[in-house]
C-alpha positions, -999 to 999 in steps of 0.1 A, spaced: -694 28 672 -675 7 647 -657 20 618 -658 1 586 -621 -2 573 -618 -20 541 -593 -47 537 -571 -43 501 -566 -79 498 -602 -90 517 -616 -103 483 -587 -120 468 -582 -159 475 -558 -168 492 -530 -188 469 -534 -155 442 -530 -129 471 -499 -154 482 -485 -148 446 -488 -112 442 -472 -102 478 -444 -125 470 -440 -114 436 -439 -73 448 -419 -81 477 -390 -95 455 -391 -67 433 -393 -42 464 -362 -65 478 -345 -67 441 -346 -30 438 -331 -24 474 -305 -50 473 -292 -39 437 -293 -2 445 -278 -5 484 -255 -34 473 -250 -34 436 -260 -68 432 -279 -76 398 -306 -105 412 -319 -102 378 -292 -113 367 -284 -149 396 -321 -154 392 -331 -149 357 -338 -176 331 -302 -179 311 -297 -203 281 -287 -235 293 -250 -230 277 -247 -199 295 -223 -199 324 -247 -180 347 -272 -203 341 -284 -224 372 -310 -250 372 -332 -230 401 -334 -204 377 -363 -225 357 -383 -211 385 -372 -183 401 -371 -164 368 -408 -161 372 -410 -137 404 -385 -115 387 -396 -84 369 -374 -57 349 -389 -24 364 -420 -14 379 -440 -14 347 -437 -49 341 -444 -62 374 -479 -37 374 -487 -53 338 -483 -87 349 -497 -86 386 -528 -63 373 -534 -92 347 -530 -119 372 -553 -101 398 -578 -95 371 -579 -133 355 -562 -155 384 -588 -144 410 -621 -157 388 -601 -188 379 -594 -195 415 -628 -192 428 -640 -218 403 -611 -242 402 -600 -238 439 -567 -230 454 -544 -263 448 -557 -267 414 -549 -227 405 -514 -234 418 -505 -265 398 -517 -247 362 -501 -215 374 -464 -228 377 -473 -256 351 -479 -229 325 -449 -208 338 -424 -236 331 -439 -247 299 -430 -212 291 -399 -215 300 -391 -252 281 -406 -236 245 -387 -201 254 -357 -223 258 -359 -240 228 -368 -217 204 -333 -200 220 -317 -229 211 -328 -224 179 -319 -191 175 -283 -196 189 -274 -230 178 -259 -216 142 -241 -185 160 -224 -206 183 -216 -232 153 -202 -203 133 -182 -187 160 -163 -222 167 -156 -227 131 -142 -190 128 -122 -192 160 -110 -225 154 -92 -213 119 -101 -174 119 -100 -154 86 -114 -125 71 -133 -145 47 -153 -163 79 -154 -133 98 -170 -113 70 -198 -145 63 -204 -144 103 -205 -104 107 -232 -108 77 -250 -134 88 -252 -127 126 -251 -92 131 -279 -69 112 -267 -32 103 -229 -38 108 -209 -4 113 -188 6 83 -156 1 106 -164 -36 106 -161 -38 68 -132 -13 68 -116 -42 92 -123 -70 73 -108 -51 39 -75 -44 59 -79 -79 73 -81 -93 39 -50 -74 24 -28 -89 55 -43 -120 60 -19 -129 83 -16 -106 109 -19 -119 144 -32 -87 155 -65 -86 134 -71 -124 144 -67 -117 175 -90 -85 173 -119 -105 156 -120 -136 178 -123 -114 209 -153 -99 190 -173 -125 181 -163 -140 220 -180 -107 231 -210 -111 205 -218 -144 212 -215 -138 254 -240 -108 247 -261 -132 231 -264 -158 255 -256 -139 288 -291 -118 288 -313 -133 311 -352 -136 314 -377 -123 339 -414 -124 345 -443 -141 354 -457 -131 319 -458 -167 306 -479 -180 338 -501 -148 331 -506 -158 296 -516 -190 305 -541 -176 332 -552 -158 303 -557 -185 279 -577 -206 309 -602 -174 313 -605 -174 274 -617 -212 274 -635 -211 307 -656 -175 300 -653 -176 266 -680 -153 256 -673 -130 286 -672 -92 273 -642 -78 288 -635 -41 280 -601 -32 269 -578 -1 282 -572 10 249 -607 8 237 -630 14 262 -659 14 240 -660 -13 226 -661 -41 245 -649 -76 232 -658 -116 238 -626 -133 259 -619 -159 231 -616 -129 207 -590 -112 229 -570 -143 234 -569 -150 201 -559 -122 189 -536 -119 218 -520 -153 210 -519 -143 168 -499 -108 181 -476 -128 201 -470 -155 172 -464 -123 147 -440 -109 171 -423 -141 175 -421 -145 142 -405 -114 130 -378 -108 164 -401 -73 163 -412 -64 198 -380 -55 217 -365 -74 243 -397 -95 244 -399 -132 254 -429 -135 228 -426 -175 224 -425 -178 264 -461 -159 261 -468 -185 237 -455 -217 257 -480 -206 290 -507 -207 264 -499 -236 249 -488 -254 279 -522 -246 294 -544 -251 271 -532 -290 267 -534 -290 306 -574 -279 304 -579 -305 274 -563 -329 296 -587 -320 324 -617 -319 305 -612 -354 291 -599 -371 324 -623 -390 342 -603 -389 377 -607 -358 398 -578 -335 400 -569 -333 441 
């Protein structure tokens, strides 16, 4: 007599069961090599801004099969599972691929540049104070780059500004903006979240009055062009206001921009894709 036994990954095509093993064997090998060797992958394989001196252009893609902890890998791979598989079926395999890492490293470009954005003027600043330091310029920077500021830092700057030429507190404020702005630019960024935003975006437009049924509201279930439009407006909001953490909320946004002008492009093309 046979015995049925149930295969986990029987009913999931192949290129999306390819991209979740790869994606929880990294972690499983990040974790081991960082905790048997003390080596930070996160860190060599992350996204880092391109002025960064960690950054590496083979970043622009491994960055997306790196995940902080086990939460955000079981986020992202449960949302890729749960979109990616439908999508496969209908677009096929090589077609899934291309919009997956095409939405991943649109991600990446409009993450990138909003950084640039966002450091351009602290880097500006920190040159023009450490090119002719002062406690007037490290006052404006302290204000204008670093929100709550301990009272010690204004207690500096007063003693700064009643010896204003002291080697020793120029030399004390230049080595803390240095450390400020290498904070800044040395965090790197992990995930697969932007390609999973895109996958999510392509479900929206392809199922879009699909009623999915949320975690949080199991009652209540809602159309899939509602939930990535709201999804999309939260992300934007979040963006917006630097609320949300350590976030990449424009990266969301880029794999759902990035893919939505790829199925525009699709729908309007008259040549078959593959």
């Amino acid at each position: 007599m046979n015995t049925f036994r149930p295969r986990p990954f029987a009913n999931i095509p192949p290129v999306l069961k390819n991209l979740l093993i790869i994606n929880i064997l990294i972690f499983l090998g990040s974790m081991l090599i960082g905790g048997t060797m003390n080596v930070d992958l996160n860190n060599i394989l992350g996204l880092h801004y391109f002025k960064s001196e960690y950054f590496r252009p083979y970043q622009i893609v491994t960055h997306m099969f790196m995940h902080a902890n086990i939460t955000h890998i079981f986020l992202n791979m449960f949302m890729l599972w749960m979109f990616g598989k439908v999508l496969e079926q209908v677009w096929g395999g090589k077609r899934f691929l291309f919009y997956y890492f095409f939405t991943g490293l649109g991600a990446a470009a409009l993450h990138m540049f909003v950084m640039h954005l966002e450091l351009a003027p602290l880097l500006r600043d920190a040159t023009a104070f450490q090119n002719t330091p002062s406690p007037e310029l490290f006052d404006a920077f302290i204000r204008e780059h670093l929100k709550n500021a301990s009272p010690q830092l204004s207690e500096f700057v007063r003693a700064w500004s009643l010896s204003p030429t002291n080697v020793s507190f120029s030399g004390e404020a230049t080595q803390f903006v240095d450390k400020l702005v290498q904070n800044r630019i040395n965090v790197p960024t992990v995930g697969a979240s932007g390609a999973v935003y895109g996958v999510l975006l392509a479900f929206g437009m392809i199922f879009p009055n699909m009623p999915l049924v949320l975690i949080f509201f199991p009652f209540f279930p809602i159309k899939a062009k509602y939930m990535v439009i709201g999804m999309g407006i939260l992300e934007l909001v979040h963006g917006l206001s630097m609320s949300g953490g350590n976030v990449a909320h424009f990266a969301h946004l880029g794999g759902m921009l990035f893919g939505f002008i790829l199925i525009k492009y699709w729908n309007t093309s008259r040549q078959d894709f593959y």
